[in-house]
Each structure stands twice: as C-alpha cells, then as structure tokens.
C-alpha positions in Angstrom: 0.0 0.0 0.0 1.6 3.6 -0.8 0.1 6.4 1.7 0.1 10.0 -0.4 -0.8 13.4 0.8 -3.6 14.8 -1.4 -3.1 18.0 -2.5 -6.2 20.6 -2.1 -6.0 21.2 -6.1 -6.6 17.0 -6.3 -9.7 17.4 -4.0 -10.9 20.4 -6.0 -10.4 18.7 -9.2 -12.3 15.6 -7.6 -15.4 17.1 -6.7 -15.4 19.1 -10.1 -15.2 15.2 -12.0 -18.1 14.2 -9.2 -20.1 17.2 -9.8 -20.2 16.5 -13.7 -21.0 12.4 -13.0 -23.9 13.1 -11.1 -25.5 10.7 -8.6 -25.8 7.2 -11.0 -28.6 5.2 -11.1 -29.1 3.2 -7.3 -26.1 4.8 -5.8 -25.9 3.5 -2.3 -24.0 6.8 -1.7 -26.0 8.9 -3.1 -22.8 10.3 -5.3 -20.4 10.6 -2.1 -18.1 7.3 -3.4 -17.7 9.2 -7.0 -15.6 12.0 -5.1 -13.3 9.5 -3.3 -13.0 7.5 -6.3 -11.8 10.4 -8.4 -9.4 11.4 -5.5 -8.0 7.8 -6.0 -8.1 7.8 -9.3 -6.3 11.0 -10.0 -3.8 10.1 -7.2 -3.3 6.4 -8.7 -2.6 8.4 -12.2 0.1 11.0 -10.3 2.0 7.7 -9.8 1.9 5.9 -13.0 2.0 9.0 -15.1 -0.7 7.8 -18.0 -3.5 9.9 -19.4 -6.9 10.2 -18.0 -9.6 9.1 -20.5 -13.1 7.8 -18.5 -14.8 5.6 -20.6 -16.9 2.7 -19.9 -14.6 -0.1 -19.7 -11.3 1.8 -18.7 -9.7 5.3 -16.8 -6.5 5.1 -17.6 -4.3 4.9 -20.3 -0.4 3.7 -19.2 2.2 5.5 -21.5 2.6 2.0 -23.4 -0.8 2.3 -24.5 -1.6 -0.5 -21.8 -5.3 0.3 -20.1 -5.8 0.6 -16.6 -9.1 -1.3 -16.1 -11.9 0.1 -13.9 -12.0 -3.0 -11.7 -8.5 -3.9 -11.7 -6.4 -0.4 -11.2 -7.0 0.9 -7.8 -9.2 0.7 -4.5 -9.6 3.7 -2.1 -10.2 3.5 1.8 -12.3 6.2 3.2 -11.6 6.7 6.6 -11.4 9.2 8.9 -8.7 8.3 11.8 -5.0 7.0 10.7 -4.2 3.1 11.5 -1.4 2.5 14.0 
C-alpha cells in the first residue's frame, strides 16, 4: 500500500469530475463514493504518469498504451482516523 498526501487542487479537481458524473442510477452513496473515487483515481494516475480518458470499460491509459481497467487499477479507503 503507498500512503500520499492529497493536495487541495486534487480534491478540488475531484469534486469538479463528481459534480459532472452526477448521482448514477441506485447509488448506495448517493454520489459521495464518486468523489473519493476520483481522488483515488487521480492520485493512482500522479503515480503511474498515464493519461486520464473515462470511458466505460477503462480510466487510464499507461504510456505503453496499456489500459488501466476500472475493476483492476486501484481501491480507495475512506476513513477518517490513521491506523497505527
């Protein structure tokens, strides 16, 4: 697991993303998990340096043209209190 800080401007940019998905059809959430997940993913890609792309099947784009698949590339923990 790699812990990052998360820069305001990644937040900001986050709820921006969240803002334009909307709440999706029987979100349990109600839309809240769209803003961690584009924290994640955003912080995921300032790590692996590929290009941001959203489409059904795939978010990511690895410079060898590799795609980082939607179930496979990353999984955020929301929390609010640090392990020990």
């Amino acid at each position: 697991m790699i812990e990052l800080e998360i820069p305001s401007k990644v937040i900001n940019k986050a709820r921006k993303l969240s803002d334009e998905l909307g709440v999706l059809n029987n979100s349990i959430t109600k839309g809240q998990g769209s803003l961690a997940g584009f924290v994640g993913e955003l912080m995921f890609n300032s790590v692996v340096k590929g290009k941001l792309v959203h489409t059904y099947d795939y978010d990511i784009v690895l410079k060898d043209k590799s795609k980082v698949d939607r179930c496979k590339d990353k999984k955020n923990h929301s929390k609010t209190i640090t392990s020990l």
